[in-house]
N, CA and C atoms as a LAMMPS dump frame, in Angstrom:
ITEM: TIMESTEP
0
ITEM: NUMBER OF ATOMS
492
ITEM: BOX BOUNDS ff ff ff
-5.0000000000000000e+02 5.0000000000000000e+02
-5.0000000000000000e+02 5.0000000000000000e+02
-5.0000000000000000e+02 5.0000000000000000e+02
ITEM: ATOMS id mol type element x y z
1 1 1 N 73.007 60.702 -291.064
2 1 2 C 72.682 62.033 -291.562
3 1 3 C 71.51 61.919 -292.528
4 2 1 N 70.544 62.808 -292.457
5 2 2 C 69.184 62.731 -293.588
6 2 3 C 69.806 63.347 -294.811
7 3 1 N 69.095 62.28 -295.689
8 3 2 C 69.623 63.146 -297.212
9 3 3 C 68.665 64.285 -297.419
10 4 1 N 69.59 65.244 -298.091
11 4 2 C 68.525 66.448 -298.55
12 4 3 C 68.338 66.135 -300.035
13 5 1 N 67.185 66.541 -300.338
14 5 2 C 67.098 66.627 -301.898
15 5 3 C 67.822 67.237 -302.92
16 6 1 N 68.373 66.933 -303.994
17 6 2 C 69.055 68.183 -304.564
18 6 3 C 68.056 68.49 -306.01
19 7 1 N 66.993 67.671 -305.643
20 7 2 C 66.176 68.298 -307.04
21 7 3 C 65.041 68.376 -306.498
22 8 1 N 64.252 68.993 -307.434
23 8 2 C 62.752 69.741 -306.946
24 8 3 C 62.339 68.709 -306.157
25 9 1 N 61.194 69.128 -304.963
26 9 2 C 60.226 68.391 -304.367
27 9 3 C 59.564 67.643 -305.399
28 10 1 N 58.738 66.596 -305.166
29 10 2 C 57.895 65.359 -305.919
30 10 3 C 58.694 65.221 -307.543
31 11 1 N 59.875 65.274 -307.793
32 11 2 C 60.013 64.87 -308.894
33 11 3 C 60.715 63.321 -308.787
34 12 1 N 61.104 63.157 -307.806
35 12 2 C 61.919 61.644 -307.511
36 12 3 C 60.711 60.739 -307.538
37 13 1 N 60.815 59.688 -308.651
38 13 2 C 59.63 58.972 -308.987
39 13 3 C 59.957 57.41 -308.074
40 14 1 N 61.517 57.253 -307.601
41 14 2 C 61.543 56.05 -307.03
42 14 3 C 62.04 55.964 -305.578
43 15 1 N 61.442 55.493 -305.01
44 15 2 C 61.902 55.446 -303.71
45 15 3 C 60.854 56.839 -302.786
46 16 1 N 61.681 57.268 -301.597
47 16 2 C 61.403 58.454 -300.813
48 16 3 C 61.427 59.553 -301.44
49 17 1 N 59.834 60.597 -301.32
50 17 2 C 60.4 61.705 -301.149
51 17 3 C 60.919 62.85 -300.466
52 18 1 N 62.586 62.676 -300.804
53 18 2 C 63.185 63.464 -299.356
54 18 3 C 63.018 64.917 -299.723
55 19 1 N 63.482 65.539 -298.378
56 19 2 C 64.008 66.824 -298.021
57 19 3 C 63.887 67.724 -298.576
58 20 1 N 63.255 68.527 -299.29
59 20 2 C 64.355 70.184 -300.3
60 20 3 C 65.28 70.295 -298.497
61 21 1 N 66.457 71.265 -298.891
62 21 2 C 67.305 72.277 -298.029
63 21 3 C 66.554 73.081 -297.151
64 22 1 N 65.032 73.979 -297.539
65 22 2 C 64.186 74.515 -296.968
66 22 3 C 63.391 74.059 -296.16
67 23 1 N 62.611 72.483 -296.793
68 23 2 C 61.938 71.645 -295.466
69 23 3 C 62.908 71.051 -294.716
70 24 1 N 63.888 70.726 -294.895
71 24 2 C 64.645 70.411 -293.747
72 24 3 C 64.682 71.13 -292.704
73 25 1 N 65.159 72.538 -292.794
74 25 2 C 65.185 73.099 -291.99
75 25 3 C 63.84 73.733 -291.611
76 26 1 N 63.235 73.729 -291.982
77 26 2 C 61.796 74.128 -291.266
78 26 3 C 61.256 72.683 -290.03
79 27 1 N 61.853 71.492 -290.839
80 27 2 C 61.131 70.086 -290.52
81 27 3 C 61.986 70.39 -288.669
82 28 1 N 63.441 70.907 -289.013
83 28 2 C 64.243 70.425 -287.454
84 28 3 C 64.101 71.869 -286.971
85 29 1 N 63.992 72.596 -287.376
86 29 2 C 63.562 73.838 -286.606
87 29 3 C 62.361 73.529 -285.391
88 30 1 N 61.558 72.865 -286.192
89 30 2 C 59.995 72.56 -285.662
90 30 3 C 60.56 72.039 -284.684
91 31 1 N 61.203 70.5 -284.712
92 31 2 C 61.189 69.633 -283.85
93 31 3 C 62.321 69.926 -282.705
94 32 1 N 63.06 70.903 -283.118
95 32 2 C 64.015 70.617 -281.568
96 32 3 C 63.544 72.519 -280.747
97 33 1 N 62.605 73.15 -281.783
98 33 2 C 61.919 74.29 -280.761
99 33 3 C 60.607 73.5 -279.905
100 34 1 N 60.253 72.651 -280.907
101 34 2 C 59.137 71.998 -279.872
102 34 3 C 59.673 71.239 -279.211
103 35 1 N 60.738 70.395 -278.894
104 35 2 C 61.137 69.76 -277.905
105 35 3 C 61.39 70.523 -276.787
106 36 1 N 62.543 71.827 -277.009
107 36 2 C 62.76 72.24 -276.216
108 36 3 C 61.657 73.621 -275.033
109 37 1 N 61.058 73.726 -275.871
110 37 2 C 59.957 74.167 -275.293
111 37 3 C 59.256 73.342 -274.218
112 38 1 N 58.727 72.062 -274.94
113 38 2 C 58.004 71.461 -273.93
114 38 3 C 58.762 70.851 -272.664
115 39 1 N 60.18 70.833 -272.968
116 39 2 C 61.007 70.54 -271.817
117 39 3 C 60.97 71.776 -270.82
118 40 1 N 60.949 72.901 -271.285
119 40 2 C 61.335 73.585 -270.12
120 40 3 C 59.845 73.704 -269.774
121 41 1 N 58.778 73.88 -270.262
122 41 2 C 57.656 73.883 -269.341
123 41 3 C 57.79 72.686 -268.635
124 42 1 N 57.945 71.366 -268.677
125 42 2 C 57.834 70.261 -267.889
126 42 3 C 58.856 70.62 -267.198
127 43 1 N 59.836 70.903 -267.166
128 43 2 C 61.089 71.494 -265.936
129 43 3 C 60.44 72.157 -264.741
130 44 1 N 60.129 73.499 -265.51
131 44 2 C 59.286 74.411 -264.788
132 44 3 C 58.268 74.268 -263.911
133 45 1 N 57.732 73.234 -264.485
134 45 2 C 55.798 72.519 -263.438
135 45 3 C 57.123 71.789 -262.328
136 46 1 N 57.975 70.965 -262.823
137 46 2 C 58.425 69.769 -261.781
138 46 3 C 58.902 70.416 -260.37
139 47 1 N 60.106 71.452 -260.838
140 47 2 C 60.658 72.309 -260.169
141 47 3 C 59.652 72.898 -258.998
142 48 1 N 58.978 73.826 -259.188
143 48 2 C 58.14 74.022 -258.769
144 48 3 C 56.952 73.681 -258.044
145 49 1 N 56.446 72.563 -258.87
146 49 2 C 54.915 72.196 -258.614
147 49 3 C 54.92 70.832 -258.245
148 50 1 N 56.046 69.977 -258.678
149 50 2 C 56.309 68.627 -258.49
150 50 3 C 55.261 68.139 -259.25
151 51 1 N 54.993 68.434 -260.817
152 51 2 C 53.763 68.061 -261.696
153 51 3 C 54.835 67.928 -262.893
154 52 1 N 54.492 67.019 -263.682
155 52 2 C 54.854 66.865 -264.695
156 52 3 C 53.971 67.822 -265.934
157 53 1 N 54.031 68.18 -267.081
158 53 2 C 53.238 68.888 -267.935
159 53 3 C 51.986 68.059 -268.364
160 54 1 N 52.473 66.589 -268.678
161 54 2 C 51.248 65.664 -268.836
162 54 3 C 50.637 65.439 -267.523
163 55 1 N 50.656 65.12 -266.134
164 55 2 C 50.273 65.853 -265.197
165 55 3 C 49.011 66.972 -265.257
166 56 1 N 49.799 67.934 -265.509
167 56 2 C 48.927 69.526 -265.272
168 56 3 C 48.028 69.295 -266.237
169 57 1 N 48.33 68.64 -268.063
170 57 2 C 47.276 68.578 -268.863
171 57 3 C 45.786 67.764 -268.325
172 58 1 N 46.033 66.499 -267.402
173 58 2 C 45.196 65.306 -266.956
174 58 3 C 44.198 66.394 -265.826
175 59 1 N 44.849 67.401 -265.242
176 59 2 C 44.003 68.086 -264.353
177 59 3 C 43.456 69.081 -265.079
178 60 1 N 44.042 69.715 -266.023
179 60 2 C 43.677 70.721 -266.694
180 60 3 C 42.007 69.963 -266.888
181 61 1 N 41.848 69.313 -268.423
182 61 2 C 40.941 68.661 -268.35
183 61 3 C 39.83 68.073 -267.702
184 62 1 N 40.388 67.955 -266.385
185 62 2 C 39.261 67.325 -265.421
186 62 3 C 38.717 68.583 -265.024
187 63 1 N 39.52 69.343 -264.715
188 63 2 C 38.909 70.927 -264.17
189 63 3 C 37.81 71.401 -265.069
190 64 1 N 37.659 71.279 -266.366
191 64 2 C 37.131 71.984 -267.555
192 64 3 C 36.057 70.906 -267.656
193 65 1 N 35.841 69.884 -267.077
194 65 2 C 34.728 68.905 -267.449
195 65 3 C 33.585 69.075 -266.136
196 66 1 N 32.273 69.088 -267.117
197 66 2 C 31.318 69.643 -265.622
198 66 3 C 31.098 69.41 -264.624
199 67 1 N 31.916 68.123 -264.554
200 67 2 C 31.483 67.896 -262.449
201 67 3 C 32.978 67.122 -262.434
202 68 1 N 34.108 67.793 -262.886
203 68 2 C 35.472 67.354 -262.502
204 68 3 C 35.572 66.196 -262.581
205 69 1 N 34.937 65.343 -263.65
206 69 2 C 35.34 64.278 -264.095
207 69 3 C 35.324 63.48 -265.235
208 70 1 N 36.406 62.488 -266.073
209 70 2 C 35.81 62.013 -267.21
210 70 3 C 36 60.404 -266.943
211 71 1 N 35.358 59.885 -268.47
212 71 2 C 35.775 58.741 -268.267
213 71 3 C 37.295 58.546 -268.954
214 72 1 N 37.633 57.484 -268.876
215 72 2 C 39.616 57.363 -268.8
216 72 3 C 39.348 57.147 -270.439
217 73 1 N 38.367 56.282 -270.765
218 73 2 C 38.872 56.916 -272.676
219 73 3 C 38.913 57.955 -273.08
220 74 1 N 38.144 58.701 -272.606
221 74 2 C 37.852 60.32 -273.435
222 74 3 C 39.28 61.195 -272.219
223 75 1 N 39.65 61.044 -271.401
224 75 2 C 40.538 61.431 -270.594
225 75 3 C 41.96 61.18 -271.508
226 76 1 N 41.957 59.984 -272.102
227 76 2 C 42.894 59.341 -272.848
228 76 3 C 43.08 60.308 -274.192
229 77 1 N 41.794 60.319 -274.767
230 77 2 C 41.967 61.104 -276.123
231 77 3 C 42.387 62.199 -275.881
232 78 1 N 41.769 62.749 -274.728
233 78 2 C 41.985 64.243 -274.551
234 78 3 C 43.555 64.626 -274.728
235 79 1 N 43.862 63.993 -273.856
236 79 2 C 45.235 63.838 -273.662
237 79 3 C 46.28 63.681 -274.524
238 80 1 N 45.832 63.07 -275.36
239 80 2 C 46.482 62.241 -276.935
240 80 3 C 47.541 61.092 -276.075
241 81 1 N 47.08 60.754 -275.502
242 81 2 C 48.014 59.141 -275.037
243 81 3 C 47.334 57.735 -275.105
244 82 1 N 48.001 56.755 -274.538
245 82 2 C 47.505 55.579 -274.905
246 82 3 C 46.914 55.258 -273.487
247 83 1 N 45.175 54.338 -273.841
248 83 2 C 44.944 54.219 -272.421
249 83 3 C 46.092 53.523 -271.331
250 84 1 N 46.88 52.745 -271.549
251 84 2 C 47.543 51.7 -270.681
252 84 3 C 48.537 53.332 -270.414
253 85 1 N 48.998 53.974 -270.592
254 85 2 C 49.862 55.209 -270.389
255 85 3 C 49.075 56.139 -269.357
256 86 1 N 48.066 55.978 -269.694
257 86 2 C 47.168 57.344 -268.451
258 86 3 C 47.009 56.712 -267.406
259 87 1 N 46.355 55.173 -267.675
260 87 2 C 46.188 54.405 -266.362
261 87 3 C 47.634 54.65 -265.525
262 88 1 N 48.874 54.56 -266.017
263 88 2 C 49.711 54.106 -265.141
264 88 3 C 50.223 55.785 -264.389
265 89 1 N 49.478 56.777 -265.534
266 89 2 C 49.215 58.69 -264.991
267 89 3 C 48.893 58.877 -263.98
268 90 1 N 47.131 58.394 -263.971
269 90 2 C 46.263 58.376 -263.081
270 90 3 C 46.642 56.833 -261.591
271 91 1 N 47.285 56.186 -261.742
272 91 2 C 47.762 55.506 -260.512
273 91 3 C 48.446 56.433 -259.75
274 92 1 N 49.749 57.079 -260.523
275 92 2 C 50.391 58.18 -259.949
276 92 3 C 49.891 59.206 -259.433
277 93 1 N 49.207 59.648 -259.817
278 93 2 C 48.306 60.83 -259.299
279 93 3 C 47.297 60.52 -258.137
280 94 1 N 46.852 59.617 -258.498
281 94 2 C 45.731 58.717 -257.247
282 94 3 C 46.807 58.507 -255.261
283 95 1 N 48.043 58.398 -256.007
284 95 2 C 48.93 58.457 -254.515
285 95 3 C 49.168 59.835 -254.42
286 96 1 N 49.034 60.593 -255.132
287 96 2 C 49.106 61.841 -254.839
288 96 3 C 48.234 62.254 -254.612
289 97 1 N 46.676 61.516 -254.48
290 97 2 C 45.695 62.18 -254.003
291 97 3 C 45.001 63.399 -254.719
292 98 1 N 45.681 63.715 -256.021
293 98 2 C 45.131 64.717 -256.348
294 98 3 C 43.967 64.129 -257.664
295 99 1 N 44.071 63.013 -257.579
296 99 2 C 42.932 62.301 -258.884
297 99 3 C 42.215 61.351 -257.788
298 100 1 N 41.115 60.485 -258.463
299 100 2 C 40.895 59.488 -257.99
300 100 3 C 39.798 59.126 -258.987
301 101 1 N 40.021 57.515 -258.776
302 101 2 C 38.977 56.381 -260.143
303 101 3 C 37.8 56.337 -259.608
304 102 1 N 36.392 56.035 -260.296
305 102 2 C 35.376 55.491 -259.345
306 102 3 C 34.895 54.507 -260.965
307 103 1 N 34.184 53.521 -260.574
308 103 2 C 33.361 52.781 -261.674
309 103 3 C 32.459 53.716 -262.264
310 104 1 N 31.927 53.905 -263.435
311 104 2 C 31.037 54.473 -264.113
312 104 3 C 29.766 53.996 -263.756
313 105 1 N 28.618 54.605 -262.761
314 105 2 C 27.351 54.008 -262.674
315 105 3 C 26.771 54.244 -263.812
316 106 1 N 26.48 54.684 -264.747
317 106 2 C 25.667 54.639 -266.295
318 106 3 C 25.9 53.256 -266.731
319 107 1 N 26.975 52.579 -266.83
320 107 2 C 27.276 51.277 -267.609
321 107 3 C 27.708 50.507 -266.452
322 108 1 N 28.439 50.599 -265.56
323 108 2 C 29.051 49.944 -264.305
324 108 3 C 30.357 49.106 -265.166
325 109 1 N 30.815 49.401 -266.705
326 109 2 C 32.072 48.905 -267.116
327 109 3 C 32.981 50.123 -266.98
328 110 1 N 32.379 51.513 -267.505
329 110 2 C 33.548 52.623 -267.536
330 110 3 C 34.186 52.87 -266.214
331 111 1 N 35.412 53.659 -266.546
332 111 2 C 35.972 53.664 -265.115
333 111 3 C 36.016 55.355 -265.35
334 112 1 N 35.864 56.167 -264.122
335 112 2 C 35.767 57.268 -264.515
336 112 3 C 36.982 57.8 -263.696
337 113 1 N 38.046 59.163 -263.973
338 113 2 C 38.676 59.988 -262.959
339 113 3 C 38.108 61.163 -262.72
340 114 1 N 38.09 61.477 -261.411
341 114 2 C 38.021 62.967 -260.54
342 114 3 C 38.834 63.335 -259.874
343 115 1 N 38.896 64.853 -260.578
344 115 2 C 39.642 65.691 -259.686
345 115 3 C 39.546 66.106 -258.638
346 116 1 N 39.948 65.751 -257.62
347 116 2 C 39.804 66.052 -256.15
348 116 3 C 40.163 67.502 -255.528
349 117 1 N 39.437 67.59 -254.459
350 117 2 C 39.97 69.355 -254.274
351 117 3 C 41.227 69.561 -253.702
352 118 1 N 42.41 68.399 -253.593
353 118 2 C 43.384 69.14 -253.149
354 118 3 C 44.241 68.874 -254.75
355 119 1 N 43.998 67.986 -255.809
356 119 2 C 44.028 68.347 -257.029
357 119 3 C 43.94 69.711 -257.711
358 120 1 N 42.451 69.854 -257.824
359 120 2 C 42.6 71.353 -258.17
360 120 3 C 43.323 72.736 -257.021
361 121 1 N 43.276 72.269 -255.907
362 121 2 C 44.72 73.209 -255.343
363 121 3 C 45.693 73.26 -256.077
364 122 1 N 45.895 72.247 -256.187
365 122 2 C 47.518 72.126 -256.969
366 122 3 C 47.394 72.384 -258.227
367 123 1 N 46.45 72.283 -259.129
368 123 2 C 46.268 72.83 -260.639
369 123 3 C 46.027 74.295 -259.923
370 124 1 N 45.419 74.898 -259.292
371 124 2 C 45.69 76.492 -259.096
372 124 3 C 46.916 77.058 -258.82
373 125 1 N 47.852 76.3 -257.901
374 125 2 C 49.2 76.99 -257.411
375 125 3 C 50.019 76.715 -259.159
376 126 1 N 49.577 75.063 -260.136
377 126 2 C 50.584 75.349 -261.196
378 126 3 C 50.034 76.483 -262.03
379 127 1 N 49.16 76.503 -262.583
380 127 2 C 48.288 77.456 -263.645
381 127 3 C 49.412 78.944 -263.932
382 128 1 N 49.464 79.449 -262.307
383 128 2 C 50.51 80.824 -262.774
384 128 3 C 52.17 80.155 -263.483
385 129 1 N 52.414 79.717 -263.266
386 129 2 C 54.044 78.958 -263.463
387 129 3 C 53.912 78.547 -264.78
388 130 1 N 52.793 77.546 -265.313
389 130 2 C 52.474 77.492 -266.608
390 130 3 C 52.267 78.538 -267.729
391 131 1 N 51.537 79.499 -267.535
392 131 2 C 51.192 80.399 -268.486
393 131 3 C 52.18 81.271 -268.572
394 132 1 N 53.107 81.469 -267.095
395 132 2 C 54.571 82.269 -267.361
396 132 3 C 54.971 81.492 -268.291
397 133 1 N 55.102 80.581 -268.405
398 133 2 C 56.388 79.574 -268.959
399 133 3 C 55.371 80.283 -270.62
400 134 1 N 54.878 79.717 -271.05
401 134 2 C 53.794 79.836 -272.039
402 134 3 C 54.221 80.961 -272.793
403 135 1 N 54.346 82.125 -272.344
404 135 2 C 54.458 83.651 -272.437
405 135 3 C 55.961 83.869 -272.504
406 136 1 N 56.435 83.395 -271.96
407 136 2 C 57.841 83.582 -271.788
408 136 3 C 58.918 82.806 -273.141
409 137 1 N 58.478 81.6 -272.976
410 137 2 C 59.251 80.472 -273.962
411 137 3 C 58.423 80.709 -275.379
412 138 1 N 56.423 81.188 -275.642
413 138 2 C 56.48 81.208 -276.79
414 138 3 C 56.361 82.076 -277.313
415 139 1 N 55.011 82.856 -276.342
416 139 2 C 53.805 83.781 -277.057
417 139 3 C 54.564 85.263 -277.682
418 140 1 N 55.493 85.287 -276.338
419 140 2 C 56.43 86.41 -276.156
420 140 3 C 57.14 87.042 -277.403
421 141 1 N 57.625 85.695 -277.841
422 141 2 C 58.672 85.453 -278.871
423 141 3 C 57.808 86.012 -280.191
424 142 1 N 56.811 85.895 -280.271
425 142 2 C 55.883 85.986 -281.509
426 142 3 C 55.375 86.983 -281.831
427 143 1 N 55.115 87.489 -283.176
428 143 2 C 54.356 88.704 -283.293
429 143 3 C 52.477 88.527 -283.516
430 144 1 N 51.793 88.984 -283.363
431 144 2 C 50.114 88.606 -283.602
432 144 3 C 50.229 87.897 -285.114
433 145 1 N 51.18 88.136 -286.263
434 145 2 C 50.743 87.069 -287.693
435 145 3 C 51.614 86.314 -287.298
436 146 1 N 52.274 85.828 -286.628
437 146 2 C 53.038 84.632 -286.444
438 146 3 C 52.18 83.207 -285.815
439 147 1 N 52 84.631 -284.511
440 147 2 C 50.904 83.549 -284.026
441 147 3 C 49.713 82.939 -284.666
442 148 1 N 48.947 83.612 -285.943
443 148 2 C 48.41 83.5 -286.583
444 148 3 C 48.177 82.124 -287.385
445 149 1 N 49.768 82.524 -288.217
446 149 2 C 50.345 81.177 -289.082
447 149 3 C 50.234 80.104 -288.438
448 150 1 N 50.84 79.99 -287.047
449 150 2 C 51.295 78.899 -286.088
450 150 3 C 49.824 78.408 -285.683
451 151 1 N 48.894 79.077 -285.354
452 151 2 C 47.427 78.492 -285.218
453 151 3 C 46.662 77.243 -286.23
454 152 1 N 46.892 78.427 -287.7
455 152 2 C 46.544 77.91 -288.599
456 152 3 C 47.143 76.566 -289.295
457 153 1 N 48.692 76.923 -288.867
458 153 2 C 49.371 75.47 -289.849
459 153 3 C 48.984 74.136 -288.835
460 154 1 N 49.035 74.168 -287.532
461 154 2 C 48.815 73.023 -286.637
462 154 3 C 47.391 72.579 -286.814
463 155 1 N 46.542 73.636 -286.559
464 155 2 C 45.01 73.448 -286.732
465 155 3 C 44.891 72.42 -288.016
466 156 1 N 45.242 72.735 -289.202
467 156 2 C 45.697 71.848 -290.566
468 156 3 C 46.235 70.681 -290.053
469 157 1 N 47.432 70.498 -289.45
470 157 2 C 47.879 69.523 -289.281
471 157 3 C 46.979 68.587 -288.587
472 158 1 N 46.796 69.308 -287.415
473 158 2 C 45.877 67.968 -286.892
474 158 3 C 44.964 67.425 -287.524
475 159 1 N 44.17 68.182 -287.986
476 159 2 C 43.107 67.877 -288.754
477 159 3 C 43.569 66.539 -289.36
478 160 1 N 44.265 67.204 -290.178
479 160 2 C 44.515 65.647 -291.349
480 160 3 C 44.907 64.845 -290.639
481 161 1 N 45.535 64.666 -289.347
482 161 2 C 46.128 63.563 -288.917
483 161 3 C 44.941 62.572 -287.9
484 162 1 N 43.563 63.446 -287.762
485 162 2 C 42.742 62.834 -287.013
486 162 3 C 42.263 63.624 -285.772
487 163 1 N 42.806 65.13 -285.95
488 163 2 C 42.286 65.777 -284.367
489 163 3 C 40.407 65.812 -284.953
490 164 1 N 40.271 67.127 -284.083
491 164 2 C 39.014 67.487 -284.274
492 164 3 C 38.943 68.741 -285.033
């Protein structure tokens, strides 16, 4: 069980500083609405689309890059995963035909992925199923300053943690 604090935030000079009662519950609120969220969109793509959500993100991306392709680091960042994790993405996807690797001619070390056109088929048939899910599980739920807050506090977050 996590300890909660029973005295003010930052006054515990030794050890951790835990919990107030309030971040707790804001802290597991966060984490089991964002779990369960991103589960049922990944339900939803599988069910359906036989795509996983990290999947649909790897095409998303390639779709949005100017000639449907990147190289696998910046594919990687995009993504927020680890390269050895996308490689083993993009293998999967490569039997599915809907990706495929080529060497980078600029350097002849990068390895680049493209989205193939029966790829982006299949990012078109998921796209509607996604943005239901999207609308349904978040946007729905929210009022325009909610969504607001929720922009703003993540936008913060990443930041500090290293987004862009």
């Amino acid at each position: 069980m996590a300890r909660v604090q029973s005295e003010p935030p930052g006054t515990l000079s030794d050890g951790p500083r835990w919990l107030a009662a309030n971040e707790q519950r804001a802290w597991r609120s966060f984490i089991d609405g964002q779990q369960r969220l991103l589960d049922a969109l990944n339900r939803e793509l599988q069910v359906k689309h036989d795509l996983t959500l990290a999947d649909y993100r790897i095409l998303v991306l390639l779709s949005e890059s100017a000639d449907n392709s990147l190289r696998m680091s910046d594919l990687a960042d995009g993504v927020l995963s680890s390269r050895s994790r996308l490689t083993h993405q993009i293998r999967r996807l490569e039997q599915q035909r809907i990706v495929r690797r080529s060497n980078c001619v600029e350097d002849g070390r990068g390895v680049l992925a493209h989205l193939t056109d029966e790829g982006r088929r299949r990012l078109e048939e998921a796209a509607p199923t996604h943005v239901e899910g999207v609308r349904r599980h978040f946007i729905d739920l929210l009022d325009t300053r909610q969504l607001a807050v929720i922009a703003e506090v993540f936008g913060q977050v990443d930041a500090a943690i290293g987004g862009t």
